[in-house]
C-alpha positions as CSV (number, residue, x, y, z in Angstrom):
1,X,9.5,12.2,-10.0
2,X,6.9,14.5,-11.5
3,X,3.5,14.6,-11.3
4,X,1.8,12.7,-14.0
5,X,0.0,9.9,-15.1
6,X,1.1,6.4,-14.8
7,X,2.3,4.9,-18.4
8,X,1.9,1.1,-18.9
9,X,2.0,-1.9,-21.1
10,X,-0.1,-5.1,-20.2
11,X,1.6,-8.9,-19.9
12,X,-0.7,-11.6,-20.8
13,X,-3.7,-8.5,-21.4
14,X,-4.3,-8.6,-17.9
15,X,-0.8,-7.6,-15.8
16,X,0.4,-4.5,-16.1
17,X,3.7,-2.8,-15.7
18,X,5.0,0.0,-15.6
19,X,6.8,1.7,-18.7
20,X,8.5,4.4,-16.2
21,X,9.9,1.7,-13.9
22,X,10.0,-1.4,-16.3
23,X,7.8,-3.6,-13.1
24,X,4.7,-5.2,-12.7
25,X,2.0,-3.8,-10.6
26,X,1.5,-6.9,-8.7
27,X,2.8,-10.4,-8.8
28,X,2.3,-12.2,-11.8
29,X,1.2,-15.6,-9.5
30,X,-1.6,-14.2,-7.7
31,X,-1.9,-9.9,-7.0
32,X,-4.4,-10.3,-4.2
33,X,-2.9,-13.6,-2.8
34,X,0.0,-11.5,-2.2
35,X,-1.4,-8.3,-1.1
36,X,-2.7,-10.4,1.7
37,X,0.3,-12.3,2.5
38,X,2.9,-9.4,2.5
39,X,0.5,-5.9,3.6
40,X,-2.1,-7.8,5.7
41,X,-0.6,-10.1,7.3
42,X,2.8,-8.3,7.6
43,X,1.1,-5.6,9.7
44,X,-1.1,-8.5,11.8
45,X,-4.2,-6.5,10.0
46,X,-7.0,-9.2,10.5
47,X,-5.7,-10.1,13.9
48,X,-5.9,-6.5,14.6
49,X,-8.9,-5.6,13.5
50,X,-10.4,-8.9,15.4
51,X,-9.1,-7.8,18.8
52,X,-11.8,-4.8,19.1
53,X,-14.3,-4.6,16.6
54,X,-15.0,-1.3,17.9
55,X,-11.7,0.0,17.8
56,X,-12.8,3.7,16.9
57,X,-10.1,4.7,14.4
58,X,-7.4,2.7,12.4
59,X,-5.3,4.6,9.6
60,X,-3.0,2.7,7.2
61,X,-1.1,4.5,5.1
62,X,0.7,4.0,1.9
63,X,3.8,4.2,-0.3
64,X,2.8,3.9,-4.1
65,X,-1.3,3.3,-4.6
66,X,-1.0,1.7,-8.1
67,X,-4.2,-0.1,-9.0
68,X,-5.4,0.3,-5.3
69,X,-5.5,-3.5,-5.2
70,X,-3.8,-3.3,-1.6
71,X,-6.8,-0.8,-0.7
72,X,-9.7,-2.7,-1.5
73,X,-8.0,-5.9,0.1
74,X,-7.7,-4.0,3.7
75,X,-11.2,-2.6,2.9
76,X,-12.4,-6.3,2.6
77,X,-10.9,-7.3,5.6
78,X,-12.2,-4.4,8.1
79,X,-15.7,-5.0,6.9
80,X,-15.7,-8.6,6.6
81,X,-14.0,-8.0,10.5
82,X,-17.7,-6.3,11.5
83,X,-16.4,-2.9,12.5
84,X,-19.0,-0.3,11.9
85,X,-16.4,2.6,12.5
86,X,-14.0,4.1,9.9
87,X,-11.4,3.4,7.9
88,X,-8.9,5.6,7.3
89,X,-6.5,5.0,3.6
90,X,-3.8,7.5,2.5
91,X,-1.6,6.3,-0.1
92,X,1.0,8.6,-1.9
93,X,1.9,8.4,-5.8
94,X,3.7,9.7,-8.0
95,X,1.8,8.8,-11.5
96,X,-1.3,7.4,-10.6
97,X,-3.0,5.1,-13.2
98,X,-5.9,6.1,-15.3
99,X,-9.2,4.5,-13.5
100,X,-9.9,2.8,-16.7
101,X,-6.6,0.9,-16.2
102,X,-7.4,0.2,-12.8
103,X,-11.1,-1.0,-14.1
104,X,-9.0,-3.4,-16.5
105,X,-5.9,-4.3,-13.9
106,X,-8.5,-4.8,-11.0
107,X,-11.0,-7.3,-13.1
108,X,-8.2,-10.0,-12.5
109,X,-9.5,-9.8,-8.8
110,X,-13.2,-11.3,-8.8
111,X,-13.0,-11.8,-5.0
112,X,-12.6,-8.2,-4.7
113,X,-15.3,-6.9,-7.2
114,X,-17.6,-5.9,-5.2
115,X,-15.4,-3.7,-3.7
116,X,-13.8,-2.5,-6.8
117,X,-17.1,-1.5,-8.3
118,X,-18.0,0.9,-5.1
119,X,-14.0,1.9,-5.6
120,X,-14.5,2.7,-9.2
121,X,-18.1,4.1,-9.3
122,X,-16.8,7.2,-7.0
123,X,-13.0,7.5,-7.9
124,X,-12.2,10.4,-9.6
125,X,-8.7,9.7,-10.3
126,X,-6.8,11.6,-7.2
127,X,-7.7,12.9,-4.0
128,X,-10.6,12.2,-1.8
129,X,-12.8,9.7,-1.8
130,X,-15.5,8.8,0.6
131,X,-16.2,5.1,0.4
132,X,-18.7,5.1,3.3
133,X,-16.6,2.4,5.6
134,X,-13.5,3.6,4.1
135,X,-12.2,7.2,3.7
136,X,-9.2,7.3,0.7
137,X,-7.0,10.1,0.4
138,X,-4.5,9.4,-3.1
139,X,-1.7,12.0,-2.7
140,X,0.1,12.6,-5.8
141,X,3.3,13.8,-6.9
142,X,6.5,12.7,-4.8
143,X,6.5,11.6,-1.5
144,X,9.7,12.5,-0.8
145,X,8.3,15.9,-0.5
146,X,4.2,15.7,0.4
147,X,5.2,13.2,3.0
148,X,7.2,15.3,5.2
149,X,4.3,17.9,5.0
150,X,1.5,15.4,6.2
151,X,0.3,16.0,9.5
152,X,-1.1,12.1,9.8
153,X,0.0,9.5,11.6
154,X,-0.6,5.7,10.6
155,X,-1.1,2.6,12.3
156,X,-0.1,0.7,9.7
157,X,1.9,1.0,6.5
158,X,2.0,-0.4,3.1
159,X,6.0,0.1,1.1
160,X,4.8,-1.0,-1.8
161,X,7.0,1.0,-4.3
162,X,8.4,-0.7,-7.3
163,X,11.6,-2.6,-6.7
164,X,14.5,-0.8,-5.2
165,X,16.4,-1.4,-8.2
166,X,14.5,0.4,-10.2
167,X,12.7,3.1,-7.8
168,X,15.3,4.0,-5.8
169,X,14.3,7.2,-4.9
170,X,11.3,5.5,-2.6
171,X,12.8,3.6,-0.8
172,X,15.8,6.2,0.6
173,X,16.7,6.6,4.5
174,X,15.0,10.2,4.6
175,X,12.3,8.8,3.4
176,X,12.0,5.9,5.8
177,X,12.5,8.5,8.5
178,X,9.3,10.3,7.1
179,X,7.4,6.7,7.5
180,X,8.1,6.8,11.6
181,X,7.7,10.2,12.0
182,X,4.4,10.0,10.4
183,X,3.5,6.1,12.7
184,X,1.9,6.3,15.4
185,X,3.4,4.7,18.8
186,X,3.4,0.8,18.1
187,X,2.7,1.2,14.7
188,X,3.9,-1.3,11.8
189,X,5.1,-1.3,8.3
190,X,6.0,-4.0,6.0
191,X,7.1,-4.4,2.3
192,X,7.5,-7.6,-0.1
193,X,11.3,-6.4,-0.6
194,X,14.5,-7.8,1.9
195,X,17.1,-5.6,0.1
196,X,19.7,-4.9,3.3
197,X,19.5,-1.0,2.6
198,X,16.1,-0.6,3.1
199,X,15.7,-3.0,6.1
200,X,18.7,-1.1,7.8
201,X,17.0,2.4,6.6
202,X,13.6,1.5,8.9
203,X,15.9,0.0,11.6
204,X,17.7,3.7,11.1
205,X,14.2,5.6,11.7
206,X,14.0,3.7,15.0
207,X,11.6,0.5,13.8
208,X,12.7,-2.6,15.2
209,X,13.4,-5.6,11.5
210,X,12.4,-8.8,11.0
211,X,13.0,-10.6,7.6
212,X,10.2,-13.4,7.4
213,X,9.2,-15.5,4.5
214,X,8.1,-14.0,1.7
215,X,5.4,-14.4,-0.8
216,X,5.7,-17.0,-4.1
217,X,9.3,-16.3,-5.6
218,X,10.9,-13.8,-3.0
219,X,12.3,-15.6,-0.3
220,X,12.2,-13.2,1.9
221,X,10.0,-10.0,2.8
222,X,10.1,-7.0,5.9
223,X,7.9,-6.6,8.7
224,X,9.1,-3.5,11.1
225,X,7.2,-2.1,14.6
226,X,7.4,1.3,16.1
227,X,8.2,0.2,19.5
């Protein structure tokens, strides 16, 4: 996967998927409804984030930023939780979308525009970004290789590549591996996907699996722990 920008058609002028992967974005029921279902509460992120509101440093971490719904959600929740420390986001893709397609895909979200505006009036398209409460690091081109050369280590992550039937290449066992080796002890993951090979390739990296229900039409969805 090179590094370039994202191409992308819109469904209903408001969805959009991608032309490299033939996928939506987000669900086409409700993008932030499931952000929250599969990414927030699959990592326990409000309960979390309740426990010590003065926890001094949390760190999630990413596979495939997209519109950066899933960061403004968690960036929501942790100030709407009344820490006054900081967040920590790094998310790694491969063709990140132009930020007037995220300014377009992120306007179906009003209970996340005022976040998206303070997103959107800083972000420059890639890199770093310091969003005050939250610091975001995008990290493009392909994970299978920056990954392995990050020296961070997440509490929490989000595998939110497109589907493993059409983005293979994110959702390999190396590539799980480079997930743990980059969590931090007790750490968590989780994914809106079930498919057998990728639960087996966490419980592989040494995560311990559970399938639980799964948001709108999927059934099923992953949640994993670094014990």
């Amino acid at each position: 996967m090179a590094d370039q920008q994202a191409r992308l058609s819109w469904r209903d002028d408001r969805i959009p998927v991608s032309d490299q992967f033939d996928d939506p974005y987000f669900s086409i029921q409700d993008g932030l409804a499931e952000t929250e279902h599969v990414f927030l509460a699959g990592n326990d992120l409000l309960q979390r984030f309740a426990t010590d509101v003065q926890l001094p440093d949390f760190h999630v971490a990413e596979l495939g930023f997209g519109t950066g719904l899933n960061m403004l959600a968690v960036w929501r929740a942790w100030e709407q939780s009344g820490h006054q420390g900081v967040l920590q986001f790094t998310s790694f893709e491969a063709f990140p979308m132009a930020p007037d397609d995220m300014a377009k895909a992120l306007a179906a979200f009003p209970d996340v525009a005022p976040w998206a505006a303070r997103f959107l009036k800083k972000w420059q398209g890639s890199g770093l970004c310091d969003l005050g409460s939250l610091q975001l690091n995008v990290v493009t081109g392909d994970a299978r290789l920056s990954l392995p050369e990050w020296t961070g280590a997440a509490n929490a992550w989000f595998l939110d590549g497109f589907s493993p039937a059409k983005n293979p290449e994110l959702w390999q066992e190396d590539l799980l591996q480079a997930v743990a080796d980059h969590t931090a002890p007790g750490g968590t993951a989780a994914t809106y996907t079930a498919a057998g090979f990728v639960r087996r390739g966490l419980e592989n990296a040494g995560f311990t699996v559970t399938r639980v229900a799964g948001f709108g039409r999927k059934r099923h969805m992953t949640k994993a722990v670094l014990e």
